[in-house]
C-alpha positions in Angstrom: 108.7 104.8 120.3 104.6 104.5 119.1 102.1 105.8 121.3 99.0 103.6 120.9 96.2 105.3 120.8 93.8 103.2 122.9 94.8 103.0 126.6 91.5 101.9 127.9 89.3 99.3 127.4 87.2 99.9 124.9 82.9 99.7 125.1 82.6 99.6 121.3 84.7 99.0 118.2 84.1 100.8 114.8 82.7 98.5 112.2 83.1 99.6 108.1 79.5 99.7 107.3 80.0 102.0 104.1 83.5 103.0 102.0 83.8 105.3 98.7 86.3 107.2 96.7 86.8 109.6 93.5 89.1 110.1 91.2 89.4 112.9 88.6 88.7 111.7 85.3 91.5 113.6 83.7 94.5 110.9 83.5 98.4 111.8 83.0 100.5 109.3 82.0 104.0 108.6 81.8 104.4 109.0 78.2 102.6 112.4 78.8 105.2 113.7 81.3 108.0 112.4 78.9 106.7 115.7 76.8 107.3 117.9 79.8 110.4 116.2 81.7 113.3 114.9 80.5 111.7 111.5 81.6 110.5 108.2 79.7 107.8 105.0 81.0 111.0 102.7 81.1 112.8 105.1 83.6 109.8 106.2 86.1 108.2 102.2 86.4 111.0 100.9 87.1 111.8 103.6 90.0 108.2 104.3 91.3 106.1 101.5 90.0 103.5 104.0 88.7 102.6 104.1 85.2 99.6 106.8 85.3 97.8 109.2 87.8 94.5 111.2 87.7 94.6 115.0 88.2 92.4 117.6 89.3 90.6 119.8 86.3 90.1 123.1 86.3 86.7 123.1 89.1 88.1 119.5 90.8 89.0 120.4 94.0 89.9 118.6 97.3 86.3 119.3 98.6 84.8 118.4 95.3 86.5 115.1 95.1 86.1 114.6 99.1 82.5 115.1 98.4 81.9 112.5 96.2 84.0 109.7 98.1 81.6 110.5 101.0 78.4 110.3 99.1 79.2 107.0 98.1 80.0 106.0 101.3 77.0 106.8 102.2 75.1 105.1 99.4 77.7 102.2 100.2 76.0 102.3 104.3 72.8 103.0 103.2 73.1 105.7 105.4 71.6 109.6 105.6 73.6 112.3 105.7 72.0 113.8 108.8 73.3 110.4 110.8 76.6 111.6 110.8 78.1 112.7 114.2 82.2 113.1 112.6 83.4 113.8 109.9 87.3 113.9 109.8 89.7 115.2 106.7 92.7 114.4 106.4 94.7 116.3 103.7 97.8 118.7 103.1 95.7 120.1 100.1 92.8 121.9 101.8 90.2 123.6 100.0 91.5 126.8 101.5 93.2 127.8 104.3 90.1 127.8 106.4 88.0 127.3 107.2 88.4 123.8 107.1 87.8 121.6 104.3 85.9 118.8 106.2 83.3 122.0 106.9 82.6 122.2 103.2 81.7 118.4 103.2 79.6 118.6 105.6 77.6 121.2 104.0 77.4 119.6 100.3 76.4 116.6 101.8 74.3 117.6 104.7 75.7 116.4 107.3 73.9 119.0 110.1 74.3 117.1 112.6 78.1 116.3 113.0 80.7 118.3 114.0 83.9 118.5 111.5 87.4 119.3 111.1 90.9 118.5 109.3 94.2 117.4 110.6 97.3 117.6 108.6 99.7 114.5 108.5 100.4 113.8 105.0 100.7 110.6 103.6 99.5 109.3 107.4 96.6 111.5 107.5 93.7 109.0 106.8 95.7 106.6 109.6 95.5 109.5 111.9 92.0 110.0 111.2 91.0 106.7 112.2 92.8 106.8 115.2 90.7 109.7 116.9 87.6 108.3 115.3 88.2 104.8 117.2 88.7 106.6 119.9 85.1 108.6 120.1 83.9 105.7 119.5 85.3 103.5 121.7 84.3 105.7 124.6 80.5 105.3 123.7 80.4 109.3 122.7 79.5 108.9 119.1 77.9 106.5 116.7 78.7 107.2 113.2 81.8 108.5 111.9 83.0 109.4 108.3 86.7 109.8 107.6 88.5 111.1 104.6 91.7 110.9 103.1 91.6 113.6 99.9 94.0 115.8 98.0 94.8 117.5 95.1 98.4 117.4 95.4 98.6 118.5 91.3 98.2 122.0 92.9 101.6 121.8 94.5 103.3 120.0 92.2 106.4 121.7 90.3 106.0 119.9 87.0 109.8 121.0 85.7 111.2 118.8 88.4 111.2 115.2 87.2 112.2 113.7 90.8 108.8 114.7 91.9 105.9 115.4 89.0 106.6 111.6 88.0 104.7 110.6 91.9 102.0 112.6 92.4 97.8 112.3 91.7 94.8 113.9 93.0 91.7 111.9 94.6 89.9 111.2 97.7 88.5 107.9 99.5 86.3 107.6 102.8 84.8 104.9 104.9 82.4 105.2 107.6 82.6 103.9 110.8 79.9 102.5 113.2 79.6 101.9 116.7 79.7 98.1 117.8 79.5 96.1 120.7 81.1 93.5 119.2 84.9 94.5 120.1 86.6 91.1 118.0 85.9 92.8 114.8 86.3 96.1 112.9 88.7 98.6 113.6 90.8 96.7 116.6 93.7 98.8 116.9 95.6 101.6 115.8 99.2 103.5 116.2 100.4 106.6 115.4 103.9 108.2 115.6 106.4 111.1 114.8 109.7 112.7 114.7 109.8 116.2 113.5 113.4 116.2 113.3 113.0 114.9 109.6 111.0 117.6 108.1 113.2 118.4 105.5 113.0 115.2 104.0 109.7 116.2 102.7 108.2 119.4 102.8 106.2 122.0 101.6 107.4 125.0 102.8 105.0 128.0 101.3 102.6 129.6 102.6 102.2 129.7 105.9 103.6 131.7 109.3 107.5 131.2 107.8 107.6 132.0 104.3 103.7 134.3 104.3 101.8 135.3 101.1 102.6 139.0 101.9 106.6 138.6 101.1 108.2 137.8 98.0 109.9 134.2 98.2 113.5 134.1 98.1 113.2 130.6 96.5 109.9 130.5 94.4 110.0 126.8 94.4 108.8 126.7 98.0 105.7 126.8 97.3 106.2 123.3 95.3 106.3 119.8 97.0 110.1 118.6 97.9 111.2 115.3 98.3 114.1 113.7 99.1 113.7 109.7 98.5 116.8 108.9 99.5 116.4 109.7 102.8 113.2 108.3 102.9 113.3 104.9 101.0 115.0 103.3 104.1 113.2 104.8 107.0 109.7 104.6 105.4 110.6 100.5 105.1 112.0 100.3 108.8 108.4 102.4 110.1 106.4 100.4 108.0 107.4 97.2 109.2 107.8 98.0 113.0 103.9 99.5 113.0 103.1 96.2 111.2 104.8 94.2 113.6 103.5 96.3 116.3 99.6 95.7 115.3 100.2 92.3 115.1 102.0 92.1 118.6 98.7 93.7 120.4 95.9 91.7 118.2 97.9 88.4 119.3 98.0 87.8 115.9 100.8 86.4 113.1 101.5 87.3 109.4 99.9 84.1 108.5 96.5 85.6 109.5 96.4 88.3 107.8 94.6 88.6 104.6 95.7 91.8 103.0 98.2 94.7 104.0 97.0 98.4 102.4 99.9 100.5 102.6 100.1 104.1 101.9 100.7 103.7 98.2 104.5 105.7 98.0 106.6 103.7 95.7 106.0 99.9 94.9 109.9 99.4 96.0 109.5 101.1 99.4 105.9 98.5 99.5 108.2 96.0 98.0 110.8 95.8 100.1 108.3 96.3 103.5 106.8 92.7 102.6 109.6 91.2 102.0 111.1 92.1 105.1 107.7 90.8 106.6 107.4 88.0 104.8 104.2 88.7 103.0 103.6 87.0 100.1 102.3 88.4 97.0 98.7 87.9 97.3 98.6 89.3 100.7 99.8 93.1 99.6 97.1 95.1 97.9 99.1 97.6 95.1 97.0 100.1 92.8 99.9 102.8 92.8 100.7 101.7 89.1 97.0 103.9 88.4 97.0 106.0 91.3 100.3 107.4 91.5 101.2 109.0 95.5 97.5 110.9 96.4 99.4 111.3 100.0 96.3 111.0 102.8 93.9 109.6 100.2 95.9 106.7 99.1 94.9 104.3 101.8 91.1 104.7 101.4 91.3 105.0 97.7 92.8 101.3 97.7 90.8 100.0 101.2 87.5 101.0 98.7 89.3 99.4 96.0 89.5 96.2 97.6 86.2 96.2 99.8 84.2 96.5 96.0 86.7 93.3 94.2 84.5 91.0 96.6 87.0 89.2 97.6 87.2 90.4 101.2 85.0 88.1 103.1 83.6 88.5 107.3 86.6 88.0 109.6 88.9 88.5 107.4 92.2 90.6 108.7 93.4 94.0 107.4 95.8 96.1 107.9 96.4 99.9 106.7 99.8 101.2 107.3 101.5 104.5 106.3 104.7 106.5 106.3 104.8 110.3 104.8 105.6 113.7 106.4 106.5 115.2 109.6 108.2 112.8 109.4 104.3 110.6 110.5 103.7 107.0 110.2 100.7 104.6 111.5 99.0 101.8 110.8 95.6 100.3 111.8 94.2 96.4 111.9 90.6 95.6 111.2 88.7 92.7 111.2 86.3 92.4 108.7 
């Protein structure tokens, strides 16, 4: 079962007035990890899709690279810092563990004005995000609200184990949302979901309340990203496609109408197979994973900014943003342009 996020009728609807992302300069490509796995290009394209990813260097953080994806959403909006009343992080890479990481944007960017926080749900983070930004909005309480997707997931990658290094990239995306009163456009609806029962299927396990820094792991690889893609492939499909469906259902709209589908950027099979099963063709599914790699929360924006800046995205146009990563999480959200 979903929960939709909006039960009430909403006063205003959030309009993208500004979007922006960063990615480390540093690039790591498959041929590179073939010198450190037991791995070749031929063997991780055809599995993944993803050829190369950007990662972190030695002062790129998840604040640093947050930081700049907001300033240029800013510039983007033609907006001031100080206009800001939100500012929302999603991320399973914080800057520390607090305070928050969304605290340190606000401060390099100036944001006095706005409150800030973090919530952690993975690859569905930025999805999350925008669902408690619509609804502050919605309800008339604030005006201008900036949400983030960033991580710098190189800092928990175990780079001996080839089932995982080959995925994973650091960066960060944002896009800022303004109050409307014109409810047939921007963000329309979103829906988020969960099932902690699947956990284990990935995980992170080090350090926090269960496994603390003050005791010795049993297992030092805990404190390394796991992943089981078995497991996931076929649930991660059957979640993608209901949310889809689901968006569609409640915007009384059809696949025919939509111009583009986002979705968390996992594995071009998993995005593959999710448009096939919905019948979307080609040129309606946005892919940048083969240059990205898996950057978890920030994948979404990373490829929403991507495509906002092509210029082919045109008024009224119809988006959707869908995701499926731990806790087990999953969401998606519909705009209209």
């Amino acid at each position: 079962m979903t929960n939709p996020s909006l039960t009430v009728e909403k006063k205003y609807n959030g309009i993208i007035v500004g979007s922006g992302s960063a990615l480390p300069s540093k690039i790591l490509t498959n041929d590179d990890l073939s010198k450190m796995v037991d791995t070749n290009d031929e063997w991780i394209v055809t599995r993944t899709g993803i050829k190369e990813r950007h990662i972190c260097g030695d002062s790129e953080t998840t604040a640093t690279l947050a930081t700049e994806a907001s300033r240029r959403a800013l510039e983007d909006a033609g907006m001031d810092a100080k206009e800001l009343d939100l500012i929302i992080v999603g991320t399973i890479t914080p800057e520390m563990v607090f305070p928050s990481t969304a605290c340190f944007i606000q401060d390099s960017i100036g944001a006095t004005n706005a409150f800030a926080f973090d919530i952690t749900a993975a690859c569905s983070g930025f999805i999350y995000g925008l669902s408690i930004a619509e609804n502050f909005i919605a309800s008339g309480r604030y005006k201008n609200v900036l949400v983030i997707g960033a991580e710098a997931l190189s800092k928990i990658t175990d780079y001996s184990d080839r089932g995982s290094c080959i995925l994973f990239g650091d960066g960060a995306g944002a896009v800022i949302l303004q109050a409307s009163e014109d409810t047939k456009s921007g963000l329309l609806y979103t829906s988020c979901a969960a099932d902690g029962s699947g956990w284990t299927s990935l995980n992170c396990q080090a350090y926090g309340s269960r496994h603390p820094v003050s005791k010795e792991l049993k297992d030092p690889s805990l404190k390394y990203m796991k992943i089981n893609g078995r497991e996931v492939y076929q649930l991660a499909v059957r979640r993608i496609v209901e949310m889809v469906r689901e968006c569609l259902d409640y915007c009384d709209l059809t696949i025919e109408d939509v111009k583009v589908c986002i979705p968390h950027q996992m594995n071009a099979r998993i995005i593959e197979s999710s448009a096939k099963r919905l019948k979307l063709r080609d040129d309606q599914v946005f892919i940048n994973i083969h240059k990205t790699g898996n950057t978890s929360a920030a994948s979404i924006p990373i490829a929403f900014d991507e495509y906002l800046r092509m210029g082919d995205a045109k008024k009224g146009d119809v988006v959707i943003l869908v995701a499926f990563g731990a806790g087990l999480t999953w969401g998606a959200s519909i705009f209209r342009l």
